[in-house]
N, CA, C and O atoms as a printed pandas DataFrame, in Angstrom:
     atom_number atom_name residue_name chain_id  residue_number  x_coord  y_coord  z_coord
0              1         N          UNK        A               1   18.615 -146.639   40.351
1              2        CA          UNK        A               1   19.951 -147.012   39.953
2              3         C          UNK        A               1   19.919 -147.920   38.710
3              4         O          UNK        A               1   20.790 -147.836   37.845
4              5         N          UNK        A               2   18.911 -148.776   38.643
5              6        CA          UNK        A               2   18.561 -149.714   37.256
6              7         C          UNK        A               2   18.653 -148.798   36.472
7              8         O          UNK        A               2   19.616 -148.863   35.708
8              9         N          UNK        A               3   17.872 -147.796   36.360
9             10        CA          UNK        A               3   17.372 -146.989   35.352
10            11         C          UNK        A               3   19.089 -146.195   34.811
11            12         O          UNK        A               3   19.459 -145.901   33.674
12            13         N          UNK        A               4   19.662 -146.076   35.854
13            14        CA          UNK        A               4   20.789 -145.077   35.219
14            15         C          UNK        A               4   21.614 -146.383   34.276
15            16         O          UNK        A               4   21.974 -146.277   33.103
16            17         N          UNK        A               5   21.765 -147.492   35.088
17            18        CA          UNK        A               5   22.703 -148.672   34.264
18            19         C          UNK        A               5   22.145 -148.948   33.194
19            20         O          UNK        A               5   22.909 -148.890   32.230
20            21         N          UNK        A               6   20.710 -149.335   32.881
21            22        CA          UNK        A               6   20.036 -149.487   31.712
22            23         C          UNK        A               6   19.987 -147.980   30.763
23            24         O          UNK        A               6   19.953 -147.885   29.536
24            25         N          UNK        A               7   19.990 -147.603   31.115
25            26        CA          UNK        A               7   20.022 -146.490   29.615
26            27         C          UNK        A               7   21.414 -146.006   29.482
27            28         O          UNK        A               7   21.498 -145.219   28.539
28            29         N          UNK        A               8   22.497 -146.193   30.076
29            30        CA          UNK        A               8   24.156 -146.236   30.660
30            31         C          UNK        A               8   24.260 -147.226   29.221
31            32         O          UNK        A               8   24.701 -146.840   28.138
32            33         N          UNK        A               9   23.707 -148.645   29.546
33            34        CA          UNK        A               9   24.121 -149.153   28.730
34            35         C          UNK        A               9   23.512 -149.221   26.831
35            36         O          UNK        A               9   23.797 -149.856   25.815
36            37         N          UNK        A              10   22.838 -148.457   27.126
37            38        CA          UNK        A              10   21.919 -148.166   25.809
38            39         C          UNK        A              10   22.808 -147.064   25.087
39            40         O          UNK        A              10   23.148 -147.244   23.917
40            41         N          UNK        A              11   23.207 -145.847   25.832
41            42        CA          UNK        A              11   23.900 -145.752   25.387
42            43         C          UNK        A              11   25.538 -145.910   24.937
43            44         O          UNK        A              11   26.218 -145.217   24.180
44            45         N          UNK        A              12   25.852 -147.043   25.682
45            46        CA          UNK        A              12   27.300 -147.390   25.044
46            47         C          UNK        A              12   27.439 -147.794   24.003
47            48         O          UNK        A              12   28.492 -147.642   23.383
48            49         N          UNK        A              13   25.776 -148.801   23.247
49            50        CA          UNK        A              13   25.729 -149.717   22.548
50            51         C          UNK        A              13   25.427 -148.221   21.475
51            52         O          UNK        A              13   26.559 -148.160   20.995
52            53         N          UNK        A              14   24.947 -147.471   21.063
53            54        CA          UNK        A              14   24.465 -146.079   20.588
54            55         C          UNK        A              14   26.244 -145.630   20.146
55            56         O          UNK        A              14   26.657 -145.983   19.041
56            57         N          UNK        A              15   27.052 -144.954   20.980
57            58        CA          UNK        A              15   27.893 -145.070   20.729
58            59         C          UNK        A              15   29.095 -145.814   19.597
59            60         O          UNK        A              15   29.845 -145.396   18.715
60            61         N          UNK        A              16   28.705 -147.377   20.325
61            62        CA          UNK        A              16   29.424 -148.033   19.237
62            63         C          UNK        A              16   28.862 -148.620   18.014
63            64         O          UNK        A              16   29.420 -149.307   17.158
64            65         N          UNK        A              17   27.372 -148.120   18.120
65            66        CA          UNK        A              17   27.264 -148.500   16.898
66            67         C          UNK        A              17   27.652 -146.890   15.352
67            68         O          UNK        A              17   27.960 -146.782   14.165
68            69         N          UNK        A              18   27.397 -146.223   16.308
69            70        CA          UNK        A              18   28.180 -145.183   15.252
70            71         C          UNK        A              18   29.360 -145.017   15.091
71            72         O          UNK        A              18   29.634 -143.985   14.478
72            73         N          UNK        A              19   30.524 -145.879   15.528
73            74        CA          UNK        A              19   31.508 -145.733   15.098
74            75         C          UNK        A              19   32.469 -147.315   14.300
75            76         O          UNK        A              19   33.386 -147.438   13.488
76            77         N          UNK        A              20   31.590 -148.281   15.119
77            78        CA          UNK        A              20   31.907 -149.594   14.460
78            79         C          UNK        A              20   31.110 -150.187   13.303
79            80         O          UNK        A              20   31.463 -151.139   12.607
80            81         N          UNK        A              21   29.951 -149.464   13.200
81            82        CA          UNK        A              21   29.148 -149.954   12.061
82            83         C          UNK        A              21   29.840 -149.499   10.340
83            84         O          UNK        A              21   29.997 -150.248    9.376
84            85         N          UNK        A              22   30.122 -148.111   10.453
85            86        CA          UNK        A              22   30.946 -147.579    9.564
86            87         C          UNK        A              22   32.456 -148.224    9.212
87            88         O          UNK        A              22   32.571 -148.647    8.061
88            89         N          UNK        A              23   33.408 -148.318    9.931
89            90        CA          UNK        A              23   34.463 -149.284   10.572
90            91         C          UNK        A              23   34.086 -150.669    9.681
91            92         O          UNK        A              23   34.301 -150.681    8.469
92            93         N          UNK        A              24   33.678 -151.491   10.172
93            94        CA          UNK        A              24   33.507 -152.583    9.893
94            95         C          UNK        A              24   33.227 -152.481    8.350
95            96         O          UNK        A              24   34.033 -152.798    7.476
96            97         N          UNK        A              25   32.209 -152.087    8.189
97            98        CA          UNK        A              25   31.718 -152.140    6.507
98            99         C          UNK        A              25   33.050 -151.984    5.833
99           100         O          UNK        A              25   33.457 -152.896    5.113
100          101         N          UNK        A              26   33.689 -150.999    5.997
101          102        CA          UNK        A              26   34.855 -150.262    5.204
102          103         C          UNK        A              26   35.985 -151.277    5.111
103          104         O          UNK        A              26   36.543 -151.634    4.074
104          105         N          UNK        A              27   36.178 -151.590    6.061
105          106        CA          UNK        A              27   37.017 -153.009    6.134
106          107         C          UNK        A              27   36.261 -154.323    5.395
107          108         O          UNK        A              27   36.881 -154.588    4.365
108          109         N          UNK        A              28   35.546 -154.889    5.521
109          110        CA          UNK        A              28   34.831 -155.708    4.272
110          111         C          UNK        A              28   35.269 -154.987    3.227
111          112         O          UNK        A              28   36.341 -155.152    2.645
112          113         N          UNK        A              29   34.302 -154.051    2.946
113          114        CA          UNK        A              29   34.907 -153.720    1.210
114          115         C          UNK        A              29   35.870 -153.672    0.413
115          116         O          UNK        A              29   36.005 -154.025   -0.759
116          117         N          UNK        A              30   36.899 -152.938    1.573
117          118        CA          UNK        A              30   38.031 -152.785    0.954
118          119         C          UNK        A              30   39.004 -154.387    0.882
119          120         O          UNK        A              30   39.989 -154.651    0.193
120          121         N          UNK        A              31   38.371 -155.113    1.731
121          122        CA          UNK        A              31   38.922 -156.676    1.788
122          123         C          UNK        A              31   38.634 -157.094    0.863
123          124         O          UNK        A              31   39.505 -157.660    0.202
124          125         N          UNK        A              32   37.081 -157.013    0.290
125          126        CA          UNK        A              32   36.653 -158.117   -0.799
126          127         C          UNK        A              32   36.679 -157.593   -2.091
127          128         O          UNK        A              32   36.175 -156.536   -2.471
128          129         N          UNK        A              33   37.422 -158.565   -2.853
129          130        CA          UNK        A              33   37.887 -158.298   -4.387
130          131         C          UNK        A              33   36.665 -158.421   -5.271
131          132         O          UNK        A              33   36.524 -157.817   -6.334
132          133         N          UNK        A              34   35.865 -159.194   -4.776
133          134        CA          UNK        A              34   34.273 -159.665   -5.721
134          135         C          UNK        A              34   33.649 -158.372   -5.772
135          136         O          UNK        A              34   33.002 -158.268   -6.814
136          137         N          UNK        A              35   33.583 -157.164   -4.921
137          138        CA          UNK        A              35   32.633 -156.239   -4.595
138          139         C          UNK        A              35   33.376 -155.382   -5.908
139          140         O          UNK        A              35   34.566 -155.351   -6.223
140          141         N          UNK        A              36   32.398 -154.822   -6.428
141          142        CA          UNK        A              36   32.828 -153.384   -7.384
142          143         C          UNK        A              36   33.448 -151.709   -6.900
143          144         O          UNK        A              36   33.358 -151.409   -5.710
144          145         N          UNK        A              37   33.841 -151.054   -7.543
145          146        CA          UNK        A              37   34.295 -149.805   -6.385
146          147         C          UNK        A              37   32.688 -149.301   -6.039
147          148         O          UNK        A              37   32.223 -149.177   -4.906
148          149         N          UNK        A              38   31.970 -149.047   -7.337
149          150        CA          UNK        A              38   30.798 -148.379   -6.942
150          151         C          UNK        A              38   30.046 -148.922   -6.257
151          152         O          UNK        A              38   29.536 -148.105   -5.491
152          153         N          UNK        A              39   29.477 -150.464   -6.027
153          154        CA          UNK        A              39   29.066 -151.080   -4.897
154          155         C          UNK        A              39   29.546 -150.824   -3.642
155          156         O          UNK        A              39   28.804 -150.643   -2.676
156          157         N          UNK        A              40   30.640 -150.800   -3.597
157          158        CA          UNK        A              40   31.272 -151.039   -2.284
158          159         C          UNK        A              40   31.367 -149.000   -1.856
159          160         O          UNK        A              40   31.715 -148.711   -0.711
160          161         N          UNK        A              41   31.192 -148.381   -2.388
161          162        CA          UNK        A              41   31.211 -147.338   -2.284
162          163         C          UNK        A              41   29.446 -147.093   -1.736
163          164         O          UNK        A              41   29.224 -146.605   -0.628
164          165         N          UNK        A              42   28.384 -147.476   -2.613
165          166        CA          UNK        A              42   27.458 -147.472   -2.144
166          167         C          UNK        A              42   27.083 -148.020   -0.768
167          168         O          UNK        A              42   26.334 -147.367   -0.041
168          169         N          UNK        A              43   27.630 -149.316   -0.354
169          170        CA          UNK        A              43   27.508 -150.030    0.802
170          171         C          UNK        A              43   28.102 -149.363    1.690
171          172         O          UNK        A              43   27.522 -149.456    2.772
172          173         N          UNK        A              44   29.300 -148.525    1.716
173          174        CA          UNK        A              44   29.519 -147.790    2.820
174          175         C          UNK        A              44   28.772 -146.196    3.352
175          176         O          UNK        A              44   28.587 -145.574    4.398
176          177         N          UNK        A              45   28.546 -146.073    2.068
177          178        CA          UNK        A              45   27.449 -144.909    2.081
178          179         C          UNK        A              45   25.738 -145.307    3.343
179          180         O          UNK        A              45   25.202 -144.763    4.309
180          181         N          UNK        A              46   25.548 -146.380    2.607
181          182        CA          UNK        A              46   24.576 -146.871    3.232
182          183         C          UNK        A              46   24.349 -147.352    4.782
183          184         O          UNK        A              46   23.575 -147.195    5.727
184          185         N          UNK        A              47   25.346 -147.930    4.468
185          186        CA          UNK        A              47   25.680 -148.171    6.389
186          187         C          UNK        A              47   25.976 -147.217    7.720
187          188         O          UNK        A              47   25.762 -147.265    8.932
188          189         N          UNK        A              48   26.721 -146.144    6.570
189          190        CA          UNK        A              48   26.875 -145.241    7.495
190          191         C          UNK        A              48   26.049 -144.258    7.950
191          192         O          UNK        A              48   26.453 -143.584    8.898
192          193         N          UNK        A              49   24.937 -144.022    7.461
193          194        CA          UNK        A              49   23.822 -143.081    7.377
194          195         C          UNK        A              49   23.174 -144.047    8.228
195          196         O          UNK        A              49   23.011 -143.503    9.320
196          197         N          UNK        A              50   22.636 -145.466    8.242
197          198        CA          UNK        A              50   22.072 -145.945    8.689
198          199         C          UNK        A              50   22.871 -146.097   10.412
199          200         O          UNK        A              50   22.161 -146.038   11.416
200          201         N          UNK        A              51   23.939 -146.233   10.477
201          202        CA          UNK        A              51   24.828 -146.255   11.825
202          203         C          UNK        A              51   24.729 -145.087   12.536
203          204         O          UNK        A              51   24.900 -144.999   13.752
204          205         N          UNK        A              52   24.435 -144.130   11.741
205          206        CA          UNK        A              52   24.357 -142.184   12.363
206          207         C          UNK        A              52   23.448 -142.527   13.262
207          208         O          UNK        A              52   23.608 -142.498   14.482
208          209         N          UNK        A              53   21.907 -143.052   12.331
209          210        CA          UNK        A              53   20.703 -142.288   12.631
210          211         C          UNK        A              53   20.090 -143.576   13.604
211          212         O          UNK        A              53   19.280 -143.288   14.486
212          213         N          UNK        A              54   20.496 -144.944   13.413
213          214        CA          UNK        A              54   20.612 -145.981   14.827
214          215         C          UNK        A              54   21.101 -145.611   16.139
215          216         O          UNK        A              54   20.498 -145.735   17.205
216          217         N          UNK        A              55   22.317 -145.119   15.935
217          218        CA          UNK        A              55   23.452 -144.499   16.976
218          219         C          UNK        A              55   22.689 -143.614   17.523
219          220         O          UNK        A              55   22.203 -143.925   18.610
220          221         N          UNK        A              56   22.407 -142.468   17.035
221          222        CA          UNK        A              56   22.031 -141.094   17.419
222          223         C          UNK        A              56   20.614 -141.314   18.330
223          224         O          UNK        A              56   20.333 -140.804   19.414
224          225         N          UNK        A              57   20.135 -141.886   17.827
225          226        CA          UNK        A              57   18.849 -142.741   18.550
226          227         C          UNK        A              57   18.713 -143.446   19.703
227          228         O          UNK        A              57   18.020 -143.316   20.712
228          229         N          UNK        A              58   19.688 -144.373   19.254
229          230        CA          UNK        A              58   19.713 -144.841   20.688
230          231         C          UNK        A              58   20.687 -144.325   22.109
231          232         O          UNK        A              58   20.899 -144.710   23.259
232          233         N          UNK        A              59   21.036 -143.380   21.328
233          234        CA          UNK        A              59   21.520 -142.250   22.634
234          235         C          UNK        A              59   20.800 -141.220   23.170
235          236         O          UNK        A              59   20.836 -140.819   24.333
236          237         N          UNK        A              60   19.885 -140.656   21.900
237          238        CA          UNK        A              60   18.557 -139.726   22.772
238          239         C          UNK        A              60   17.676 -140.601   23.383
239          240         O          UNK        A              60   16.609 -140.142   23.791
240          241         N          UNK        A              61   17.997 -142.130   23.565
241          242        CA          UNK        A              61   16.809 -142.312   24.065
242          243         C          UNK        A              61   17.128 -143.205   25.479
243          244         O          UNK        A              61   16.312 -143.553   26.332
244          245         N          UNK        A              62   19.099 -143.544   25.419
245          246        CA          UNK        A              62   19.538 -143.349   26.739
246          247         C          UNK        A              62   19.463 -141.801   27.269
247          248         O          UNK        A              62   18.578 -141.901   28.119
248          249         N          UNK        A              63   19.879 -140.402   27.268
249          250        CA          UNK        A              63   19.599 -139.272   27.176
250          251         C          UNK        A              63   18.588 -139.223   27.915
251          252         O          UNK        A              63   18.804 -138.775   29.041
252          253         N          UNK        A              64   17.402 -139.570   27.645
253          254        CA          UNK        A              64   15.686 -139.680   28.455
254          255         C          UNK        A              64   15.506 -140.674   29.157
255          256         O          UNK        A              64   14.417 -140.733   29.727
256          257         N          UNK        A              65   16.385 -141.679   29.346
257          258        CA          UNK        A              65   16.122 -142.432   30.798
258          259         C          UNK        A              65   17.486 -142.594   31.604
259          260         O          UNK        A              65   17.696 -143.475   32.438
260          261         N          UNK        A              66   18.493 -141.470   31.167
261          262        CA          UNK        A              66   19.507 -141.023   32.375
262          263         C          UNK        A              66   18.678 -139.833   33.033
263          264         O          UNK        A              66   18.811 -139.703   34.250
264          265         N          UNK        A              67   17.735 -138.845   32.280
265          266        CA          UNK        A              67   17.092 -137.684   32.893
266          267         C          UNK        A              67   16.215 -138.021   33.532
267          268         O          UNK        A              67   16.179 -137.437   34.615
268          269         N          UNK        A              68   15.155 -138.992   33.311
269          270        CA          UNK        A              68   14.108 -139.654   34.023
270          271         C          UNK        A              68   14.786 -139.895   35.369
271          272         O          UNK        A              68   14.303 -139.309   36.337
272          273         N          UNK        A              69   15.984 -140.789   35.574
273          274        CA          UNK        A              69   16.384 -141.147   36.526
274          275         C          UNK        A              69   17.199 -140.241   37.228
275          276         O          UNK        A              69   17.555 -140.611   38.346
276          277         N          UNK        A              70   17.605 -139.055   36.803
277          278        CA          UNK        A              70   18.174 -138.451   37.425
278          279         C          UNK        A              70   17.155 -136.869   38.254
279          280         O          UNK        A              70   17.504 -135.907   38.938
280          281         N          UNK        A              71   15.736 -137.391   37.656
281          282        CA          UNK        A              71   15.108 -136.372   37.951
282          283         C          UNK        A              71   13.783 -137.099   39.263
283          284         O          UNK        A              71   12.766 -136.482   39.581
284          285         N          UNK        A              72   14.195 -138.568   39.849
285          286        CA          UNK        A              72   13.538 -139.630   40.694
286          287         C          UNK        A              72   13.534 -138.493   41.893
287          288         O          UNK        A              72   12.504 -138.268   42.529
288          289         N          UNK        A              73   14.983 -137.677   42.188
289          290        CA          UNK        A              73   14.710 -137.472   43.810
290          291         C          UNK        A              73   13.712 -136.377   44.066
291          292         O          UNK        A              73   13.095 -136.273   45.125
292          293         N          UNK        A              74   13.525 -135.160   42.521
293          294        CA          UNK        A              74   12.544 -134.160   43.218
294          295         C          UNK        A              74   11.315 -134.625   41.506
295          296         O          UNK        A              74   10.533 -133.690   41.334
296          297         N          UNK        A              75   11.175 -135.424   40.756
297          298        CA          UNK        A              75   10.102 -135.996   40.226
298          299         C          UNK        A              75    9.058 -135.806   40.721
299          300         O          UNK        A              75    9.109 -135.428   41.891
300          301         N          UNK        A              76    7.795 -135.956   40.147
301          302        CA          UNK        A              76    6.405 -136.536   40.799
302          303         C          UNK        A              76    6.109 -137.607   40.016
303          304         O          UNK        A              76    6.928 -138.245   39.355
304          305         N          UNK        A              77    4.485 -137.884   40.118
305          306        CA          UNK        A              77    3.656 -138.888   39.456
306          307         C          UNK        A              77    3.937 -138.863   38.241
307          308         O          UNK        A              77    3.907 -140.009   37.794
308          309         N          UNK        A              78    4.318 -137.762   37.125
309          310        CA          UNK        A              78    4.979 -137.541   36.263
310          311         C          UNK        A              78    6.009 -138.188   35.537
311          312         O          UNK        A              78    6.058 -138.691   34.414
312          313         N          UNK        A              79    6.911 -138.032   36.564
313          314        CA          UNK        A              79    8.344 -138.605   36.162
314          315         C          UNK        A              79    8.306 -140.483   36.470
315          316         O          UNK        A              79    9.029 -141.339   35.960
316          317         N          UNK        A              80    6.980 -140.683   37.663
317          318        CA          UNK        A              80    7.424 -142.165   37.324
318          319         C          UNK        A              80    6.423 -143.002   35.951
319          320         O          UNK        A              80    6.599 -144.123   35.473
320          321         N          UNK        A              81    5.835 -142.420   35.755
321          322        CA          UNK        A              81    4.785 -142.346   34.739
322          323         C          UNK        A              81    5.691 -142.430   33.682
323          324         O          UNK        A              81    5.811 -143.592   33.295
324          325         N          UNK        A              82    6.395 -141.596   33.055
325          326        CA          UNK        A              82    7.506 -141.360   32.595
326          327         C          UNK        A              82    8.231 -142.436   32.383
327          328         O          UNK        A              82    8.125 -143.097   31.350
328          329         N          UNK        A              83    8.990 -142.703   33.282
329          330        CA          UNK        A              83    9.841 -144.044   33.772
330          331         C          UNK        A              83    9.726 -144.790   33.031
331          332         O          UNK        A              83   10.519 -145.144   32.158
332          333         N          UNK        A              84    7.960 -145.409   33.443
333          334        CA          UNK        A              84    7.282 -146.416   32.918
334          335         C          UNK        A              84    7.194 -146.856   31.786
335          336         O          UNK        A              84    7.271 -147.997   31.331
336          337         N          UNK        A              85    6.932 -145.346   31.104
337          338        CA          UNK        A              85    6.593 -145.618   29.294
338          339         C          UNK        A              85    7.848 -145.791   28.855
339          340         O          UNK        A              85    7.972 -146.639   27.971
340          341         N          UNK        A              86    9.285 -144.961   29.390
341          342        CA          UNK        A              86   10.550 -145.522   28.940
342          343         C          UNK        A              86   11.312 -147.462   29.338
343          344         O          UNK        A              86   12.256 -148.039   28.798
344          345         N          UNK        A              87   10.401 -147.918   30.432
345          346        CA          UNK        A              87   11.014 -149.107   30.471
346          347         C          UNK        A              87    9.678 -149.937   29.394
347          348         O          UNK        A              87    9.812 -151.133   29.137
348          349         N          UNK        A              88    8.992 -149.496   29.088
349          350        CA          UNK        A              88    8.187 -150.338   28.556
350          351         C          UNK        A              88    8.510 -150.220   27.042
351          352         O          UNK        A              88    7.884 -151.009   26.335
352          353         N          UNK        A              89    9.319 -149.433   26.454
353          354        CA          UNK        A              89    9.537 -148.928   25.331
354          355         C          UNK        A              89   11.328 -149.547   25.198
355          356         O          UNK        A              89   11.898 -149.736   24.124
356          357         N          UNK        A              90   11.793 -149.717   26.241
357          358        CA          UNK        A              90   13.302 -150.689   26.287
358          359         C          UNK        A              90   12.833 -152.123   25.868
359          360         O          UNK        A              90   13.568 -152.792   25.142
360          361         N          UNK        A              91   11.379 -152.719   26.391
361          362        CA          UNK        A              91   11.384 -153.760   26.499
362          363         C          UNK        A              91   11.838 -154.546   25.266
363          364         O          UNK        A              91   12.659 -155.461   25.196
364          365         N          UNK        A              92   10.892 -153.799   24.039
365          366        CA          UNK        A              92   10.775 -154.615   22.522
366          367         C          UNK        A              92   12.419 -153.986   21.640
367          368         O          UNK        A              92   12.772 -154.304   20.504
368          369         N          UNK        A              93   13.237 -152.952   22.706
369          370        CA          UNK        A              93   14.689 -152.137   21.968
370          371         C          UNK        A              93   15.125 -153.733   22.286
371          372         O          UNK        A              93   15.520 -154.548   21.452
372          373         N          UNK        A              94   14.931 -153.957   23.800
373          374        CA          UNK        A              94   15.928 -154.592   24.125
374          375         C          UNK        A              94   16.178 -155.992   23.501
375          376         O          UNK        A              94   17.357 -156.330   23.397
376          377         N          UNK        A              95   15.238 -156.827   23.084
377          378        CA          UNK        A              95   15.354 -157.551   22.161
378          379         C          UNK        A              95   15.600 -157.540   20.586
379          380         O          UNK        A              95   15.512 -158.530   19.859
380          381         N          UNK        A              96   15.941 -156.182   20.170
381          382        CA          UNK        A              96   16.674 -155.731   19.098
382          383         C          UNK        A              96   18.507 -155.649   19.399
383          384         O          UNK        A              96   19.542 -156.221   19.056
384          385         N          UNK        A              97   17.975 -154.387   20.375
385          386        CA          UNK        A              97   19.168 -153.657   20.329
386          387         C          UNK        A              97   20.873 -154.389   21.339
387          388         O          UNK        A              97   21.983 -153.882   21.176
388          389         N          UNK        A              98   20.659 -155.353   22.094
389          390        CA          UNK        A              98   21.355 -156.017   23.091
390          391         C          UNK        A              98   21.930 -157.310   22.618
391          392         O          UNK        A              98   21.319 -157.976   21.783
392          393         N          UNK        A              99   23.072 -157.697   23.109
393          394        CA          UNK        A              99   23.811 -158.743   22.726
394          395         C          UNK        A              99   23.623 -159.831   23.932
395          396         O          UNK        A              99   23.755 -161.055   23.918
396          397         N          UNK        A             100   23.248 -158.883   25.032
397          398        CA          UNK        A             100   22.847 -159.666   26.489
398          399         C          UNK        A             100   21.448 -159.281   26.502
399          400         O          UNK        A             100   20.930 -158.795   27.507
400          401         N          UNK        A             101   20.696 -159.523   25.203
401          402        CA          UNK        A             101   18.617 -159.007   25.218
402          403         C          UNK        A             101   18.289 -159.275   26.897
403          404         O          UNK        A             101   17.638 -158.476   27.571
404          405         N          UNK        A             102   18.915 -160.651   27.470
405          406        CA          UNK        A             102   17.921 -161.152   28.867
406          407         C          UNK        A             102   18.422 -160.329   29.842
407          408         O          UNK        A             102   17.642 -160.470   30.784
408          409         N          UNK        A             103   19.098 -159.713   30.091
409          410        CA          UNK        A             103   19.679 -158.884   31.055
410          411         C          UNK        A             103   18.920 -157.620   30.635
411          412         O          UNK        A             103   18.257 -157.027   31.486
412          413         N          UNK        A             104   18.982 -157.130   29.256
413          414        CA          UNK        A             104   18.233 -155.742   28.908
414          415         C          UNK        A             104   16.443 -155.908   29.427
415          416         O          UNK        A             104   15.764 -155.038   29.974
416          417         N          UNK        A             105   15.928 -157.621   28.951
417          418        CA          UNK        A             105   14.726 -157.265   29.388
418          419         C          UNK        A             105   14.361 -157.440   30.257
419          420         O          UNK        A             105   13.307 -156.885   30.570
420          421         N          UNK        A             106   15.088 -158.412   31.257
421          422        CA          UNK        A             106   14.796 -158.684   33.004
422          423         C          UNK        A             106   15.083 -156.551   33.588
423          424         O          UNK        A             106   14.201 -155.832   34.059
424          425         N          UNK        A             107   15.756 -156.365   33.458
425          426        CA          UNK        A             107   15.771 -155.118   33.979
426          427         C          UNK        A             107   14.842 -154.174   33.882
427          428         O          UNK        A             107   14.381 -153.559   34.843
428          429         N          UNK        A             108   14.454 -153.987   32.440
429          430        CA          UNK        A             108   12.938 -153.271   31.645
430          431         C          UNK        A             108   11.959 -153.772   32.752
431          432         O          UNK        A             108   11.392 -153.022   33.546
432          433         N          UNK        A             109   11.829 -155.091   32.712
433          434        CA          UNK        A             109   10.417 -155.693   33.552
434          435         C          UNK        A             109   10.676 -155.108   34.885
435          436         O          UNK        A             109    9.885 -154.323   35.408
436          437         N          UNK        A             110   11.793 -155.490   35.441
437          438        CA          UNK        A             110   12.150 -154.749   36.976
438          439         C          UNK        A             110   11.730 -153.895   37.384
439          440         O          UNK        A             110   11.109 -153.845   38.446
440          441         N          UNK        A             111   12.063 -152.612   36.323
441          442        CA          UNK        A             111   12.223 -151.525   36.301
442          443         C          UNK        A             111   10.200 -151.205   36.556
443          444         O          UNK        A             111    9.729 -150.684   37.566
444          445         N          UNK        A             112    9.469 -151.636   35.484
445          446        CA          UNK        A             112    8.008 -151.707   35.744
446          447         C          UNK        A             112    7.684 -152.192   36.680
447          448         O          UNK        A             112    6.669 -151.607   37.059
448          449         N          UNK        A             113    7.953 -152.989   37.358
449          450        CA          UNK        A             113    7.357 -153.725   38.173
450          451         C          UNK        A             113    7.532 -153.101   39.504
451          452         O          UNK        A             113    6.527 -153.071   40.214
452          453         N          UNK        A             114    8.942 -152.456   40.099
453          454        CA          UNK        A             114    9.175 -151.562   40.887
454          455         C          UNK        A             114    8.000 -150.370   41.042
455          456         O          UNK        A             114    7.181 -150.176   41.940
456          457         N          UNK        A             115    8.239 -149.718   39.902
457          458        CA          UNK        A             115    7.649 -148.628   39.685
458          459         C          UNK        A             115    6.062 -148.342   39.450
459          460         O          UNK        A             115    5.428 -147.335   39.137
460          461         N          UNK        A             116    5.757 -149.519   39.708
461          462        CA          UNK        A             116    4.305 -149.749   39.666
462          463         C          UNK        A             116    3.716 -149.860   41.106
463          464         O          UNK        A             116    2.628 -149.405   41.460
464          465         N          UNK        A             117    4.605 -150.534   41.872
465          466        CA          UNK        A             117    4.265 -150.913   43.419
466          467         C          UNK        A             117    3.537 -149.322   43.918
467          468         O          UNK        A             117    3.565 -148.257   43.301
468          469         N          UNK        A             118    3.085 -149.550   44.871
469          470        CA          UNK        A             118    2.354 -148.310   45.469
470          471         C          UNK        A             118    2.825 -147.718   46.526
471          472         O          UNK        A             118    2.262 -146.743   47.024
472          473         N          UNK        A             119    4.063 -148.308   47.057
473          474        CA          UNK        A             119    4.953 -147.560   48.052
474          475         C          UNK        A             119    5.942 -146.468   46.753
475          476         O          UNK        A             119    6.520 -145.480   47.208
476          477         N          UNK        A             120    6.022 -146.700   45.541
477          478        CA          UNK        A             120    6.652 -145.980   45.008
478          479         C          UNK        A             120    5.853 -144.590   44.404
479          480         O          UNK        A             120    6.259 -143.437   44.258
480          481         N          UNK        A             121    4.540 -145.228   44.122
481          482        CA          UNK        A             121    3.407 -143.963   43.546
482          483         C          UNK        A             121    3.129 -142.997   45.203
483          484         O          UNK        A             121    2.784 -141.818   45.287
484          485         N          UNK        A             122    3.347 -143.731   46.083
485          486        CA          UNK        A             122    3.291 -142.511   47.323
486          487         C          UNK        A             122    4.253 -142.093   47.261
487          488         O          UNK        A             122    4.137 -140.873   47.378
488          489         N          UNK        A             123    5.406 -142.419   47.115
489          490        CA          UNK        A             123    6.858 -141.573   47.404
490          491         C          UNK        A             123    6.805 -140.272   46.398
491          492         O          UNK        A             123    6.966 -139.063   46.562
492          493         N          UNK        A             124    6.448 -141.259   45.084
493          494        CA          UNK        A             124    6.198 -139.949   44.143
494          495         C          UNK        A             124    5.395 -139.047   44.434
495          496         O          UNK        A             124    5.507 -137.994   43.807
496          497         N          UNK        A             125    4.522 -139.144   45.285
497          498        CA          UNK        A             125    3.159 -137.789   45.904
498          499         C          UNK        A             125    3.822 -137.002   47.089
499          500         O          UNK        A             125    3.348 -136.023   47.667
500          501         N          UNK        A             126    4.605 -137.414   47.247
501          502        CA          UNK        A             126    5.380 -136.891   48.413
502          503         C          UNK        A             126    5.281 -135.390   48.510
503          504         O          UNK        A             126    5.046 -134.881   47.414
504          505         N          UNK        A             127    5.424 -134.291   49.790
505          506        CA          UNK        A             127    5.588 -133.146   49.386
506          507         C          UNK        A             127    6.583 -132.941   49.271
507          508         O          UNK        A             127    7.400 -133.696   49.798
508          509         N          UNK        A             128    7.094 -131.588   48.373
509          510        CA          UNK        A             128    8.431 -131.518   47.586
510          511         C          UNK        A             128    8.936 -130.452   48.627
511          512         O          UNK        A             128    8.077 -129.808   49.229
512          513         N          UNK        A             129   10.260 -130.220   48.881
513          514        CA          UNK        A             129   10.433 -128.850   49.457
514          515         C          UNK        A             129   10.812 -127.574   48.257
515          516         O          UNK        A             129   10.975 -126.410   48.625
């Protein structure tokens, strides 16, 4: 359930950054009289390419730990393996990418630390039907 809220919220932040990053800039520019048209034309150019390909990112990469987690009940050793390299790979987002980083990285650690225990690597060996 961590796993679905943590990449849930990865991608909301994915989301808004492709639509408020663009947004915002455009509003500066067009606010500030100091900026030139072609500057300010460049700066929105820039931001917004950069807001796509942030955005877009950090939604394929909620995308792969809503599937990770949604693939826990018939998974194997695989999928928590999996898991793993995706919470360990939130850890260093989450101190980028989060406005609440300690909540993003207490959960990351959780999330490893769970998934490391050995009642969970048996569940994962489990036979499948």
């Amino acid at each position: 359930m961590l796993l679905f809220v943590h990449a849930g919220i990865y991608a909301a932040i994915g989301l808004l950054v492709l639509v408020l990053g663009p947004t915002i800039v455009r509003a500066i520019v067009h606010h500030d009289d100091t900026i030139s048209p072609q500057d300010g034309r460049n700066a929105i150019s820039t931001v917004t390419w950069v807001s796509v390909l942030v955005g877009i990112g950090l939604i394929l990469f909620a995308a792969w730990g809503i599937l990770l987690a949604a693939g826990f009940p018939k998974g194997g050793p695989r999928t928590r393996v999996a898991a793993i390299v995706w919470a360990s790979v939130a850890i260093p987002l989450s101190l980028v990418a989060y406005i609440l980083w300690m909540f993003a990285l207490a959960s990351a650690v959780i999330i490893i630390v769970f998934l490391a225990l050995n009642e969970c690597a048996e569940w994962f060996r489990r036979p499948r039907e």
